[in-house]
C-alpha positions as CSV (number, residue, x, y, z in Angstrom):
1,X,30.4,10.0,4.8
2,X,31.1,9.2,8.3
3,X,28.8,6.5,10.5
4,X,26.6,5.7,7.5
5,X,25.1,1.9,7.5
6,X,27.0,-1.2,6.5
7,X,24.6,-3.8,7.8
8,X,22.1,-4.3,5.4
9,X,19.6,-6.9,5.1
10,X,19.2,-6.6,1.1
11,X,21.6,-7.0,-1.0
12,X,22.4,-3.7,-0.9
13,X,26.9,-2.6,-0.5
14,X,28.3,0.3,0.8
15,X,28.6,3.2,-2.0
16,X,31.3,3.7,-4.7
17,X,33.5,6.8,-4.3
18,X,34.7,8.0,-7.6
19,X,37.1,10.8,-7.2
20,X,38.1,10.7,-11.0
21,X,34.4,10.3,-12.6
22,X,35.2,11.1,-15.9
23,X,37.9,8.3,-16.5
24,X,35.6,5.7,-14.7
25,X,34.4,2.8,-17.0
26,X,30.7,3.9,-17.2
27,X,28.9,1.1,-19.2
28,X,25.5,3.5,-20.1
29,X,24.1,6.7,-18.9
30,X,21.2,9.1,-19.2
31,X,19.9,11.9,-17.6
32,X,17.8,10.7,-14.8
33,X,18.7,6.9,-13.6
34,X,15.5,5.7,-11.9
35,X,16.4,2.6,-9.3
36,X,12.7,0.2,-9.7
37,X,10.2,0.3,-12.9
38,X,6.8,0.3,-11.1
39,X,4.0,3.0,-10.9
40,X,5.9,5.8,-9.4
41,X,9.4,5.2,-11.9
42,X,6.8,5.4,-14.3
43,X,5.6,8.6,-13.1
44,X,8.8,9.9,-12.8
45,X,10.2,8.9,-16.3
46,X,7.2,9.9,-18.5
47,X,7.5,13.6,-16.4
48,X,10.9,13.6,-17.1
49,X,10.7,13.0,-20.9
50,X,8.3,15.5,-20.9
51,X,10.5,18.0,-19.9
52,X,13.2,16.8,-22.4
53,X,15.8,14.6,-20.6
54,X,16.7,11.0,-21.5
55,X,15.6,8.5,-18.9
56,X,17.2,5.0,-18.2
57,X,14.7,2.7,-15.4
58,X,16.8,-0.4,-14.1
59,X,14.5,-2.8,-12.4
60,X,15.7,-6.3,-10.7
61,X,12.7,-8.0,-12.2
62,X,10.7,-7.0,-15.3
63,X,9.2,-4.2,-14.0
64,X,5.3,-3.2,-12.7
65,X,6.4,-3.4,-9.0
66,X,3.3,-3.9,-6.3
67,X,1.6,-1.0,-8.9
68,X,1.1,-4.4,-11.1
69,X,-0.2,-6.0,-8.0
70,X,-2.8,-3.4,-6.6
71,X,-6.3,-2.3,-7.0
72,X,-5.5,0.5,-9.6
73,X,-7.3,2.8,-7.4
74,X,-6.5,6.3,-7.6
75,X,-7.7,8.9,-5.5
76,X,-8.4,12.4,-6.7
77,X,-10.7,15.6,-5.5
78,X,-12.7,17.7,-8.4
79,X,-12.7,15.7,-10.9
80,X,-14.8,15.2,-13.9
81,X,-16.1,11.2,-13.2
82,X,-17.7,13.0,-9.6
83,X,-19.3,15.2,-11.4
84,X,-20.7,12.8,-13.9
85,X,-21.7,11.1,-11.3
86,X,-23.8,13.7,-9.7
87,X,-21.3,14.7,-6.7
88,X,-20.0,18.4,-6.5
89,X,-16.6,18.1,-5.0
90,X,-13.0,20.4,-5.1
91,X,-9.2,20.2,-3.8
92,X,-10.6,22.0,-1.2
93,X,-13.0,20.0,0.5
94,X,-10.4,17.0,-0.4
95,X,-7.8,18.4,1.9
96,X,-10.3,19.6,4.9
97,X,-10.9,15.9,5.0
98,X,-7.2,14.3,4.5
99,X,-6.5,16.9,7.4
100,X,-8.9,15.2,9.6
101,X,-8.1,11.5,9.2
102,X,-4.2,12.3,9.5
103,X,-1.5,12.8,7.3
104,X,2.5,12.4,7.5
105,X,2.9,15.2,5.6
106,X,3.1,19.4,6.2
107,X,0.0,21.1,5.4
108,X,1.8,22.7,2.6
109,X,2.5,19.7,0.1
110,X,-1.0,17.6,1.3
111,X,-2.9,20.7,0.0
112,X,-0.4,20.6,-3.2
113,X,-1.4,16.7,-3.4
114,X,-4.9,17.6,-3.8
115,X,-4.6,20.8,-5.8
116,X,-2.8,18.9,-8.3
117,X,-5.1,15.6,-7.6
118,X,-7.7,16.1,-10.4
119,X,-4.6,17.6,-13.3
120,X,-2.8,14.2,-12.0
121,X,-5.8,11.8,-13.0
122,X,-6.1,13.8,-16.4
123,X,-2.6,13.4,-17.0
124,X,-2.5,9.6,-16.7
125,X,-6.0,9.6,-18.8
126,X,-3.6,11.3,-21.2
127,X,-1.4,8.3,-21.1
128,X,-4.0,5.7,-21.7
129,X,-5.7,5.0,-18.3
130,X,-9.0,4.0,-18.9
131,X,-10.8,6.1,-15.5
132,X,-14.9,5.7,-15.8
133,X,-18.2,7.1,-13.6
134,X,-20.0,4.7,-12.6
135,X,-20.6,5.1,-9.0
136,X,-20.7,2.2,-6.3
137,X,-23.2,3.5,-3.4
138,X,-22.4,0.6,-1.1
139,X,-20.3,0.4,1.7
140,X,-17.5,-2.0,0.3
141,X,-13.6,-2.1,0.4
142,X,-13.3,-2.5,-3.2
143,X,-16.5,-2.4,-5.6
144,X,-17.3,-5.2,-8.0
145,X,-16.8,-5.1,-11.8
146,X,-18.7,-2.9,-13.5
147,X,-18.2,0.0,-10.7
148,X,-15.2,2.8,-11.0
149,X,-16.1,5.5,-8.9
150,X,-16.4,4.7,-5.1
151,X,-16.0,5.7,-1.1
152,X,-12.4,4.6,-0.2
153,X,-12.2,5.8,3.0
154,X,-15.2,7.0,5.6
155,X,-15.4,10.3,3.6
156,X,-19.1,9.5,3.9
157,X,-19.1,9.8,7.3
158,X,-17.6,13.0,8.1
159,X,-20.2,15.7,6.7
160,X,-19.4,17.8,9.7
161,X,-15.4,17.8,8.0
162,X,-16.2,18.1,4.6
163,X,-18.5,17.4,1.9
164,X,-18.9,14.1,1.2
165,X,-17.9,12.9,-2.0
166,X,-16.4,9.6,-3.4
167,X,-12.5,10.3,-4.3
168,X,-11.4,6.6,-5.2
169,X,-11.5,6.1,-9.2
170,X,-10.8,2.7,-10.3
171,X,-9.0,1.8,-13.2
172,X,-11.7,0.2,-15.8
173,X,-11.3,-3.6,-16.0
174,X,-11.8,-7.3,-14.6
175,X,-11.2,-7.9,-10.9
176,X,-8.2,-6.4,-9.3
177,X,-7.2,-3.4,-12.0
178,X,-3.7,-2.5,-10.7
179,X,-2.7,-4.6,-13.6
180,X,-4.2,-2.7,-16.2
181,X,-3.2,0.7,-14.9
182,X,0.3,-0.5,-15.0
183,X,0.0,-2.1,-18.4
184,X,-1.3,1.9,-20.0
185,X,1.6,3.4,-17.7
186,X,4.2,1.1,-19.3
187,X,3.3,1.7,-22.5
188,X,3.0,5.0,-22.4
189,X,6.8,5.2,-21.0
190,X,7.7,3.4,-23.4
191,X,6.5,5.0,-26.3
192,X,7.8,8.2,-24.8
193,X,11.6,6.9,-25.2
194,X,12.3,5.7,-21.5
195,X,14.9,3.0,-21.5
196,X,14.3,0.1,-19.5
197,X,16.8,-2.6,-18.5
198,X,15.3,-5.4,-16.7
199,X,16.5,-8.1,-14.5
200,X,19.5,-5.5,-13.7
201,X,19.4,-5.2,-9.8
202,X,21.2,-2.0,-8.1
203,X,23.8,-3.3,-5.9
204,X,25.0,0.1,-5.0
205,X,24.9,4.1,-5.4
206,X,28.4,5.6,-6.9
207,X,29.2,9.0,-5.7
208,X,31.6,11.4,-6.3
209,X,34.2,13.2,-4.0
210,X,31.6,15.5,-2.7
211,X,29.0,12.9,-2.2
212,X,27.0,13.7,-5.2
213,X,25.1,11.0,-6.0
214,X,26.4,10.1,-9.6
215,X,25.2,6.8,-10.7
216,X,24.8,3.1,-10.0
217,X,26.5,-0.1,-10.0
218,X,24.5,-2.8,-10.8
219,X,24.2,-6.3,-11.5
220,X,23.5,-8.0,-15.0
221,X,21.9,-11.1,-14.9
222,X,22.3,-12.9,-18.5
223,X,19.2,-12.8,-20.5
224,X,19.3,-16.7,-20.8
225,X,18.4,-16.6,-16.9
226,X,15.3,-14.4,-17.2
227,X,13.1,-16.9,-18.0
228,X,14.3,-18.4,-14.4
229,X,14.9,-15.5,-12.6
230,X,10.9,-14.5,-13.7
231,X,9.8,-18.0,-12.7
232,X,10.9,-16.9,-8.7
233,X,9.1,-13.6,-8.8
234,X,5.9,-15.0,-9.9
235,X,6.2,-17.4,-6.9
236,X,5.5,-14.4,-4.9
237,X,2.1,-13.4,-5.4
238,X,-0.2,-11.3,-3.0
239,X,-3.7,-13.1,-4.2
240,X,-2.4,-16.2,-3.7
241,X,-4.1,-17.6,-0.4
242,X,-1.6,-18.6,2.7
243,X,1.4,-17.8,0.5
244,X,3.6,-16.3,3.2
245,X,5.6,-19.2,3.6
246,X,5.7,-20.3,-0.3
247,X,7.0,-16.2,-0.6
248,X,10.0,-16.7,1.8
249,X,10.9,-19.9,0.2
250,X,10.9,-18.4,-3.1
251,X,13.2,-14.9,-2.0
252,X,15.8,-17.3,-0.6
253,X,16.1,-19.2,-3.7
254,X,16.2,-15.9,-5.7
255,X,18.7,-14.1,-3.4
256,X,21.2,-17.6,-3.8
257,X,20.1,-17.9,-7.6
258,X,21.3,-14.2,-8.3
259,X,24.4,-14.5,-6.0
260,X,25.1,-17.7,-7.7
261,X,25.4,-16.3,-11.3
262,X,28.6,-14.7,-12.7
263,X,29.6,-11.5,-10.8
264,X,29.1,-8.9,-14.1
265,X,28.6,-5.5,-12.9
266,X,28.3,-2.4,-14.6
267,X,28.5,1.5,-14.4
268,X,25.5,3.6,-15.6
269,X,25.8,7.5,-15.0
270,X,23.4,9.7,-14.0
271,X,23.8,13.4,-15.5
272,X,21.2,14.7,-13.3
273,X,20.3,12.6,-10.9
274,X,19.1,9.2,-9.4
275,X,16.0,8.7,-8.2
276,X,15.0,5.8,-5.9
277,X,11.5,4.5,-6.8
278,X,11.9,0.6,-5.6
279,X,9.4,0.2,-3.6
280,X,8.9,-0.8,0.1
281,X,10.2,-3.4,2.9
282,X,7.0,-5.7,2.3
283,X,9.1,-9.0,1.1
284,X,11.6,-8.6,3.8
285,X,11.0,-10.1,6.6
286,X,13.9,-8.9,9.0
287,X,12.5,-5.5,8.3
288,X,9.2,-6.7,9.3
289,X,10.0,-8.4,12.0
290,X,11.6,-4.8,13.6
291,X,8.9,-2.4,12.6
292,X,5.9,-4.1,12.4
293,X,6.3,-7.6,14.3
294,X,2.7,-8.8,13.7
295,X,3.4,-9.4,10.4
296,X,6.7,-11.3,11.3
297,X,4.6,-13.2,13.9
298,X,1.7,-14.3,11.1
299,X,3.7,-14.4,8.1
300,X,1.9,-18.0,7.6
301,X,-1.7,-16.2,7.8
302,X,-1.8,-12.5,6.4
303,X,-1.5,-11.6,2.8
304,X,1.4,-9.1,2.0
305,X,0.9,-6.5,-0.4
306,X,3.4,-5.6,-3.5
307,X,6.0,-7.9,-5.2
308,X,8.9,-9.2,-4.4
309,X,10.6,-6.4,-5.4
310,X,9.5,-4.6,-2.4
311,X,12.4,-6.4,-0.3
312,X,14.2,-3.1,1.2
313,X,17.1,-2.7,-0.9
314,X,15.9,0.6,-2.5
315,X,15.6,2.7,1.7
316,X,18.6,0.6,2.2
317,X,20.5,2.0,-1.2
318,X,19.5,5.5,0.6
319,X,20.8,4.6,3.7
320,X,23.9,3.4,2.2
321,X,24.5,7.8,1.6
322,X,23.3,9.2,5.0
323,X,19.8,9.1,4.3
324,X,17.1,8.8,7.1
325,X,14.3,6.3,7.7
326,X,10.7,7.4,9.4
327,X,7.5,6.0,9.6
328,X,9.1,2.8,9.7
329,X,5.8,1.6,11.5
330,X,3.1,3.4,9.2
331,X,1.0,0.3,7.7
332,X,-1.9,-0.8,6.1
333,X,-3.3,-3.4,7.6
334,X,-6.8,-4.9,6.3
335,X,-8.9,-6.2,8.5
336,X,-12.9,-6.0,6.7
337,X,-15.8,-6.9,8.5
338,X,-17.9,-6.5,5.5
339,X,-19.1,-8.0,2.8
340,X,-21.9,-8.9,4.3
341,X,-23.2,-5.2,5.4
342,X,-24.9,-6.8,8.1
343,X,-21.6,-7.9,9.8
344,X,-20.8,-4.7,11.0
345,X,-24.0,-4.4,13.1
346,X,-22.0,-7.3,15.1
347,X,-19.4,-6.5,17.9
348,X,-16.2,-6.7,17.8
349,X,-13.7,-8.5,21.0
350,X,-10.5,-8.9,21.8
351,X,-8.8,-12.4,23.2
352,X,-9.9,-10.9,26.7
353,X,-13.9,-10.5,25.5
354,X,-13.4,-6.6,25.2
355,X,-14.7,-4.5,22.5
356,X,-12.0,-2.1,21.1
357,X,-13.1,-0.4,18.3
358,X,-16.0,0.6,16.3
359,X,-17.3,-2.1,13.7
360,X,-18.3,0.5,11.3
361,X,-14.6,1.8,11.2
362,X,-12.5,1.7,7.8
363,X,-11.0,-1.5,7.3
364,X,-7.4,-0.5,7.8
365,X,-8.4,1.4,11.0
366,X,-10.0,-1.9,12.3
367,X,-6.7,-3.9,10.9
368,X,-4.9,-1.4,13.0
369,X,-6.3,-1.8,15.9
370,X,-6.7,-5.4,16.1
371,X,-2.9,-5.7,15.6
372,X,-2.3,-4.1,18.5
373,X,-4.8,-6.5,20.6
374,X,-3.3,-9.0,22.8
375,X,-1.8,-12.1,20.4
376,X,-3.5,-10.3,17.4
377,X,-7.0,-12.2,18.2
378,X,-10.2,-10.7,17.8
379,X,-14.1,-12.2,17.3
380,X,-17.2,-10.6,15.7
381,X,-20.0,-11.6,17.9
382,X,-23.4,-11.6,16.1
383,X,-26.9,-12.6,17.3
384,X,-28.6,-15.4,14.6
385,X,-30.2,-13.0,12.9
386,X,-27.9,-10.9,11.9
387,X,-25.9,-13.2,11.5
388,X,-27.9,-15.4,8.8
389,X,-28.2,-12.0,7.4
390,X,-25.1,-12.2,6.2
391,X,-25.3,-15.3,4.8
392,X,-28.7,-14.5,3.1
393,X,-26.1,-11.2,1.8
394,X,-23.8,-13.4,0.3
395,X,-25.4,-15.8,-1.8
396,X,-25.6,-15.4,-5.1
397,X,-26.9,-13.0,-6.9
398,X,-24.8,-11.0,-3.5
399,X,-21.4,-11.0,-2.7
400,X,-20.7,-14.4,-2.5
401,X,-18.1,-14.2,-5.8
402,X,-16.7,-10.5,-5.2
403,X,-12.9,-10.0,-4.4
404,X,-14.1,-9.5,-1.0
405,X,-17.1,-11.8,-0.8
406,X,-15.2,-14.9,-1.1
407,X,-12.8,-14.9,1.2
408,X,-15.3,-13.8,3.7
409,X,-17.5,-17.0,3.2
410,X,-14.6,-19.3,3.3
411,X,-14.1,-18.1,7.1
412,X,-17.4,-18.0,7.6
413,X,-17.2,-21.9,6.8
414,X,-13.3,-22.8,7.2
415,X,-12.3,-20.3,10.2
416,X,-13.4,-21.6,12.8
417,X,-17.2,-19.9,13.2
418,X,-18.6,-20.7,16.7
419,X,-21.8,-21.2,17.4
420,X,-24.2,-21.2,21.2
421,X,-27.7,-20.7,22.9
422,X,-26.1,-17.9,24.8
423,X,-23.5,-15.1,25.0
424,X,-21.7,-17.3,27.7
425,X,-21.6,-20.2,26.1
426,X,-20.3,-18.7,23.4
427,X,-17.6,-17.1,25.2
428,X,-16.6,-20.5,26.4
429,X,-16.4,-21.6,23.1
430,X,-14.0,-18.8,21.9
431,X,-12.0,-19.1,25.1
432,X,-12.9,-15.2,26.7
433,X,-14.3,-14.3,29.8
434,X,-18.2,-14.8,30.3
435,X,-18.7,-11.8,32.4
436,X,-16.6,-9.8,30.2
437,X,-18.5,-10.7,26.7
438,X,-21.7,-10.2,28.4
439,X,-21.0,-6.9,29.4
440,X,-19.5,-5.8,26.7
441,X,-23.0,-6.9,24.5
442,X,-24.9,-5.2,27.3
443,X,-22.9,-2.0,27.1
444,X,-23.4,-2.3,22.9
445,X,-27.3,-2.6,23.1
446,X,-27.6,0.0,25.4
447,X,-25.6,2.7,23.1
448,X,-27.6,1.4,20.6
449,X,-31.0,1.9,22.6
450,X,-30.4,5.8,23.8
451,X,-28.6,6.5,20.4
452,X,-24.4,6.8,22.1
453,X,-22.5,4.3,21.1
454,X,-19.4,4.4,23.7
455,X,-16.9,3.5,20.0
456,X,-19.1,5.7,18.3
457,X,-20.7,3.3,15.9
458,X,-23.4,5.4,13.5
459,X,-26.5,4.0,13.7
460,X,-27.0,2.9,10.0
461,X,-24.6,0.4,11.1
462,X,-25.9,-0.2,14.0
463,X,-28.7,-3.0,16.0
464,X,-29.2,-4.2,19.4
465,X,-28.1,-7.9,19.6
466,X,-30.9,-10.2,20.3
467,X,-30.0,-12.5,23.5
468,X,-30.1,-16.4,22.2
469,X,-28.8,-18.3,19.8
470,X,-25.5,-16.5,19.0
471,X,-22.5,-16.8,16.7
472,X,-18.6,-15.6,16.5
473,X,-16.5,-15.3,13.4
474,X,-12.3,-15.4,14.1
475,X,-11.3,-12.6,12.7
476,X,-7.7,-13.1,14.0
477,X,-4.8,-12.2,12.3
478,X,-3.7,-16.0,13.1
479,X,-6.5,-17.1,11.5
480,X,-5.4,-17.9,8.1
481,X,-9.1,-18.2,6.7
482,X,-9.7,-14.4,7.8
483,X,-7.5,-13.3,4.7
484,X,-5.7,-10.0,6.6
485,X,-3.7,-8.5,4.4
486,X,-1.7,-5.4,4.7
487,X,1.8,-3.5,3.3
488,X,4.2,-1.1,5.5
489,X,4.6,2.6,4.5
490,X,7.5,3.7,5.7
491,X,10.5,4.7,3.7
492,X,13.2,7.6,3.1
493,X,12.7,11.0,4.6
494,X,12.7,13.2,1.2
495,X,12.2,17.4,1.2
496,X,8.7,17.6,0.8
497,X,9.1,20.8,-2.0
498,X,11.5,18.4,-4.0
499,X,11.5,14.5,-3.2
500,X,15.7,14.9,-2.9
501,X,16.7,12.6,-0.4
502,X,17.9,14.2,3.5
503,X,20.4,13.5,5.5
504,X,20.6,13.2,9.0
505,X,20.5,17.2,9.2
506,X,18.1,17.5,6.8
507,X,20.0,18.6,4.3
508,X,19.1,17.4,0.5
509,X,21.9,14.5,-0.6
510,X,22.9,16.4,-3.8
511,X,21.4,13.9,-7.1
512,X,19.3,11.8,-5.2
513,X,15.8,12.0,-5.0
514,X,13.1,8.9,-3.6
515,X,9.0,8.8,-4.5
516,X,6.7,6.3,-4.6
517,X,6.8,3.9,-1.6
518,X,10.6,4.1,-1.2
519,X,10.0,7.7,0.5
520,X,7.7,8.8,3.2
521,X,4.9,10.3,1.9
522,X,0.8,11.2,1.3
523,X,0.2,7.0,2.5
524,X,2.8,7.3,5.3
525,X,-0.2,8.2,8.0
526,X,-3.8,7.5,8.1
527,X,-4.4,5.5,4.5
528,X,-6.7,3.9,2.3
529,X,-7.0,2.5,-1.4
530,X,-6.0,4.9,-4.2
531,X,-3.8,7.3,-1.8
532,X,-0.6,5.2,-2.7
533,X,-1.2,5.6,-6.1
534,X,-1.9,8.7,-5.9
535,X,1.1,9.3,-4.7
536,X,3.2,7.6,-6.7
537,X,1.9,10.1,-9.6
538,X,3.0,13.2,-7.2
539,X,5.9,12.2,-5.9
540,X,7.1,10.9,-9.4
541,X,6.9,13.9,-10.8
542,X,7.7,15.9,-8.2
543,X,11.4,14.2,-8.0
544,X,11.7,14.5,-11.6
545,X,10.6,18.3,-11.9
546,X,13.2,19.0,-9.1
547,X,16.2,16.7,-10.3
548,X,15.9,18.5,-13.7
549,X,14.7,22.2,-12.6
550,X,15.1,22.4,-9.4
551,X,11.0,23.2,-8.8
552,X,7.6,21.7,-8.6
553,X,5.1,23.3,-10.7
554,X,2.9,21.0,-13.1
């Protein structure tokens, strides 16, 4: 218990040390205590009933977590909807391809994540999510209604990996479906007898003598304040446009309003074990501004995914008993170029006229990248006709009213579009190098001409830009009308076999176990929709198999 962190930026307090648990005044208890009520609690609890223990989920809010918030996207190898839709697909082929774009993970337990993949999505069908086949064919970041089988990632592009086949299933429903995931997964918990006490946030682990983890001390905020502790969470919301600062405004207030009430706190014992599933360090902006300073830096532009639930208290709750951080600077960060498909024909420039990626790239690659551009600037250079294209792509009956659609014809309109008769007036225009910019759409046309792209652009995607009347789009992440969004993936280092938390020597922290986006995990290296909640499903049941058996086997 020696040299473990005191400084924390939630409102998270050292642990308490019981060395007499038996006569300590332990308000509740169960056999698994789960810290957060979002997707991967969820997980965890309904596994947990399963296997016959009584489950108690304490959650500062009222539960649903950045699950409630997402695309309900879930991504899964082998399973029924692909072959419905017509595509022939296995674990195997699954994990040839994870392997290639990158993982944070052994080999060992991402091949286990996509054995049990296609078991996992039955197994939430079996608790009332709604999962359906029809297939999107289009290039997109997130299909329009109507669609619930699509590519997530570039899987469509790497035949020479594996076998192509679309692995993100959508949750059936109206716009973004994380909500209606969330809503069969609450119910379904529910029903299964797993206690939930909301608006009860965890202050800090309790241990005993041999630094078992043993239970929880927590805050209970008075049910006549729910209505306005509730009123503060919904002030943070990740589809509401340029809400950054609105969100910070709204976590102060709630961090006084909570300190502000009486100090109740109570004991709840865990007879098995804890297990940490409260999200990430989205909503916490010191964190941010350590690990991933862009977002600190544009925290009045970019959109942050989750709730603000995800403020860091739950990897701070694990420091608090020697656990370990890693992948403190895995992210997704969004950054689409299309809708329209004709956009990614464009190229794309730093602040210094230089190209830096392919345009054809997943979205969270290109969001990558262009973080790591000089003051987070970047602009898609099209010719006219490509770029009136795009427009022609958007209007209705197009993309014009799609999740994605919109916000890219309000910076078409509203961020600052740039318009010339040449390449170097343009560049004036947009403040790069003329020489540069000229270059750079000299060196495009002529990859596109003899068929190697020098990024590596496919050409399907690809055009040589007509020399003319020309046009940029800001796509900067200080562009507010460019809509970049993203969430940190970072979190607890957990064994991989169990989801028990480690310490500093690797060793498991006896009773205490993290999933979800509290631990490092499948999302915590390359990533795209439906591997987070995934996830969430493995490494919920995972912990709770372990805390209660001491194994992993579905």
């Amino acid at each position: 218990m020696n040299n473990l962190q005191t400084d924390f930026t939630s409102q998270v307090e050292p642990p308490l040390v019981l060395d007499d648990p038996e006569n300590a005044s332990w308000q509740d208890s169960a056999d698994i205590v789960l810290i957060g009520f979002g997707g991967a609690a969820a997980a965890a609890g309904l596994q947990a009933r399963e296997d016959g223990a009584s489950v108690l989920a304490l959650d500062r809010f009222a539960g649903g977590g950045a699950t409630a918030f997402s695309g309900g996207v879930v991504y899964a190898g082998g399973t029924k909807y692909q072959q419905e839709a017509g595509f022939d697909d296995d674990a195997g082929e699954m994990f040839k391809y994870l392997s290639f774009e990158g993982t944070a993970v052994r080999p060992e337990t991402l091949k286990r994540f996509c054995d049990e993949s296609n078991a996992n999505v039955e197994w939430i069908i079996g608790h009332g999510v709604e999962m359906e086949a029809s297939f999107y064919p289009h290039r997109a970041a997130y299909p329009p209604d109507g669609f619930y089988l699509y590519y997530t990632g570039m899987e469509a592009f790497r035949g020479e990996v594996a076998r192509p086949a679309p692995r993100g299933h959508r949750t059936v429903g109206k716009g973004p479906t994380g909500k209606y995931y969330w809503a069969a997964m609450q119910r379904s918990a529910l029903e299964s007898g797993v206690r939930v006490r909301p608006h009860t946030p965890v202050r800090r682990l309790v241990l005993d003598a041999k630094g078992r983890a043993i239970g929880i001390e927590c805050q209970v905020i008075p049910e006549q304040q729910w209505k306005r502790h509730d009123k503060l969470y919904k002030r943070v919301d990740p589809y509401r446009p340029f809400g950054g600062p609105r969100a910070e405004k709204a976590i102060a207030e709630c961090r006084a309003f909570e300190e502000s009430l009486p100090p109740e706190r109570i004991l709840i014992r865990a007879e098995r074990a804890v297990i940490i599933a409260a999200g990430n360090y989205t909503y916490n902006l010191e964190l941010l501004s350590r690990h991933r300073p862009e977002f600190a830096a544009c925290v009045g532009e970019m959109t942050r995914g989750g709730s603000m639930g995800c403020d860091g208290s739950g990897l701070e709750l694990g420091l608090s008993v020697g656990g370990q951080l890693a992948k403190m600077d895995a992210v997704a960060l969004m950054r689409s170029l299309s809708p329209p498909r004709a956009f990614v024909q464009g190229v794309l420039v730093n602040a210094e006229g230089r190209r830096y990626i392919n345009e054809d790239a997943y979205l969270g690659t290109i969001g990558q990248a262009t973080a790591e551009q000089p003051g987070y600037d970047a602009w898609l250079i099209l010719d006219s006709a490509t770029f009136w294209q795009g427009v022609r792509q958007l209007l209705p009956p197009g993309e014009m009213f799609s999740w994605w659609g919109m916000p890219a014809w309000l910076n078409l309109l509203f961020g600052g579009t740039r318009r010339a008769s040449s390449y170097a007036k343009l560049a004036a225009k947009c403040g790069l190098p003329a020489d540069v910019l000229e270059a750079e759409v000299v060196a495009h046309n002529r990859g596109f001409d003899d068929g190697s792209d020098p990024y590596g652009k496919r050409a399907e995607y690809s055009k040589a830009l007509a020399s003319g009347s020309c046009y940029a789009l800001n796509m900067s992440f200080r562009n507010k009308w460019s809509f970049s969004s993203g969430m940190p993936f970072g979190g607890l280092k957990v064994d991989e076999d169990s989801g028990a938390v480690t310490d500093g020597t690797g060793a498991p922290i006896p009773g205490l176990f993290a999933c979800g986006r509290s631990a490092v995990g499948i999302s915590s290296g390359a990533t795209f929709s439906g591997l987070s909640i995934g996830d969430t499903i493995f490494s919920g049941r995972r912990a709770a198999r372990a805390a209660l058996h001491g194994q992993t086997p579905i």
